[in-house]
N, C-alpha and C positions, 0 to 999 in steps of 0.2 A: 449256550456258548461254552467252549471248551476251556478249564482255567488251565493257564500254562504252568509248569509243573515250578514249585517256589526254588529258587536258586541259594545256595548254600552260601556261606561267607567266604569259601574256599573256590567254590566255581565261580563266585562274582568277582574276587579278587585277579583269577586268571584270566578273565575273560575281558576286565579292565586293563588288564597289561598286553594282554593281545591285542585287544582294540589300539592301543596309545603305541605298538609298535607294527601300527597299519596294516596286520593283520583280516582281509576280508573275510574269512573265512569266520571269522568271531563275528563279525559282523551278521553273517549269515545264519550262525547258530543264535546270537541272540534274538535277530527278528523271529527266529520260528518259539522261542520260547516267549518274549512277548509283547509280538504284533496281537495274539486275541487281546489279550489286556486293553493294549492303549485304542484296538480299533472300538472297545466294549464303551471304554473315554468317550473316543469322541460320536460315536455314534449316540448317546445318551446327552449330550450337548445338539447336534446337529440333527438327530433323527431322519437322515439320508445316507443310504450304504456306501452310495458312491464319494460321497464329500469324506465321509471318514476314513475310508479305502484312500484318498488323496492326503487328507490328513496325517494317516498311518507311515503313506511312503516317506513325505514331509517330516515327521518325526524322526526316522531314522538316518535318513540324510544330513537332520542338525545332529543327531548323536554322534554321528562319524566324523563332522566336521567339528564338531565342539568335544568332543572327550577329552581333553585335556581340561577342562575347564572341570569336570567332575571329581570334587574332593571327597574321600569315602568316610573323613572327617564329622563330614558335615553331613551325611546322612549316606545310604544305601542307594545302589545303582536305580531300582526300581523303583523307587518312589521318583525320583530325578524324573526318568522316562516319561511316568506317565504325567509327570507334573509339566512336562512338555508338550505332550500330546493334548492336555487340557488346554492349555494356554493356548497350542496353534487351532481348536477345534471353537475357541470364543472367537479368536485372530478371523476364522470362517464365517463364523457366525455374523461380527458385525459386519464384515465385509458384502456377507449377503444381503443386511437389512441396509446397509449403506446402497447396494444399488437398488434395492426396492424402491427405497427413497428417490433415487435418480431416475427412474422408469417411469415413476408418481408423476415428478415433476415434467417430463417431458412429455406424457402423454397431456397433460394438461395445456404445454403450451402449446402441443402440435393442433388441440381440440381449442385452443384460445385462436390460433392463428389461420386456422381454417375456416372457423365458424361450424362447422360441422362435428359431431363426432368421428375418431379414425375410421375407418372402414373394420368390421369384426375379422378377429382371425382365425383361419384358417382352423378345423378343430382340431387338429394334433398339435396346435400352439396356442388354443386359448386357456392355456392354464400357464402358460410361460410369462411369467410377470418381466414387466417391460417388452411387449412385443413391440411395438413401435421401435424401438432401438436393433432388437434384432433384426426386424424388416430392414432396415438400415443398413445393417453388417451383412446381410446375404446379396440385397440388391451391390453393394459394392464389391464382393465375390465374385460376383456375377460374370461383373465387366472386366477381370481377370483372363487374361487365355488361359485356354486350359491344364497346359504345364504349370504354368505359375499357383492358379489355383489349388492344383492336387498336389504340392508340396506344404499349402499352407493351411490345408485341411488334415495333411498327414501330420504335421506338425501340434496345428493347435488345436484340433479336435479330438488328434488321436493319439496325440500325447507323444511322437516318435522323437527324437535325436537323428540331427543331418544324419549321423552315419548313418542308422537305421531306415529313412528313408531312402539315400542312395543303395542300399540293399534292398528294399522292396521295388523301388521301380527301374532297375538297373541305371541309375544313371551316376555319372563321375560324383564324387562329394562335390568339388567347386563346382561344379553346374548346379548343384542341388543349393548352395548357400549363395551362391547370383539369383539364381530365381527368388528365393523365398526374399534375398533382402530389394529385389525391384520390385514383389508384391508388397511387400511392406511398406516403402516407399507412398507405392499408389493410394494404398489403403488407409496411407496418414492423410494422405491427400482429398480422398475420398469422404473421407470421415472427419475432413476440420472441422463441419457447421457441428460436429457432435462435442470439440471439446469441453464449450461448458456447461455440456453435460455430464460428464464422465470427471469431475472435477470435486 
C-alpha cells in the first residue's frame, strides 16, 4: 500500500481553514493524501475491499460535515481521521455480525416452520450468509414493474443519487423520486412478515 505523503503543521493548518470555509477542493486534496491511510483502517478491521472503500467514502463525508468539531488543541487532523475511520469500520463490522445473527435466526425458523430444510441455494449465493432473507428481498423485487425496479436497483445496489439516475436512464428527476418512493412503499409492504427479523 501507498503511504500518503505526512502533512506539515502548516499544510494541516490551511487545509483546516479551508475545509471550515467549505472549501471542496481541500476536501479533494485531503481525501487523495489520506484515503490510503484510513482505507489501510478499515480494511485491517473489516478484511473486505469493498466494505472499506464504503467505509472510506463514510469517513470523509463525516469529516466535511463535522470539521468544525476538530480542535488542533487537542490533537492533529490525522490521527482524528483515521480515529474515525476506525470507529465507522467496527460501526461495520458489528452491523455485519448483527445480521449474521439475524439470518441465523431466520433460517432456523423458516426450517422450524417448514419442517423441512430451506431448499440449497443456488451456487453463486451459497456462500451469502442469510440467503433466505435475500431470497426474500429479490422475490419481492420481482413483483416490481420494471421501471420501478430499475430505479431501486440503481439506487440501492449501485449506490446512485435520484439526480444520477435521472441522468442515466433519461428520465425527469420527479419521475425518478415517484417511482422509487411507490417501490418503496410496496417493498415495506412486501416485506412486513420480515420485520421481526430485521429488528
Amino acid at each position: 500500500m501507498t503511504h500518503p505523503k505526512r502533512l506539515s503543521q502548516e499544510d494541516e493548518r490551511s487545509l483546516v481553514r479551508r475545509l471550515k470555509a467549505r472549501d471542496e477542493r481541500a476536501l479533494g486534496e485531503l481525501y487523495d493524501l489520506l484515503a490510503p491511510w484510513a482505507l489501510g483502517v478499515a480494511f485491517r478491521i473489516l478484511q473486505d475491499q469493498d466494505e472499506a472503500e464504503e467505509v472510506v467514502g463514510d469517513v470523509f463525508v463525516q469529516v466535511w460535515a463535522r470539521i468544525d468539531q476538530h480542535d488542533s488543541r487537542r490533537g492533529p487532523l490525522v490521527p482524528w481521521i483515521l480515529s474515525i475511520a476506525r470507529n465507522r469500520a467496527l460501526d461495520a463490522l458489528r452491523r455485519r455480525r448483527r445480521w449474521w445473527r439475524k439470518a441465523a435466526r431466520w433460517e432456523q425458523a423458516t426450517t422450524a416452520e417448514l419442517g423441512d430444510p430451506a431448499p440449497e441455494p443456488p451456487p453463486h449465493e451459497a456462500a451469502v450468509q442469510g440467503w433466505p432473507l435475500h431470497r426474500q428481498v429479490h422475490a419481492a423485487l420481482a413483483t416490481l414493474p420494471e421501471e420501478q425496479r430499475r430505479v431501486v436497483l440503481l439506487a440501492y445496489f449501485d449506490g446512485l443519487t435520484h439526480s444520477e439516475i435521472a441522468r442515466r436512464t433519461g428520465q425527469p428527476l420527479g419521475t425518478v423520486k415517484t417511482r422509487l418512493r411507490i417501490a418503496q412503499q410496496k417493498l415495506a409492504e412486501a416485506l412486513q412478515h420480515l420485520k421481526d427479523w430485521m429488528e
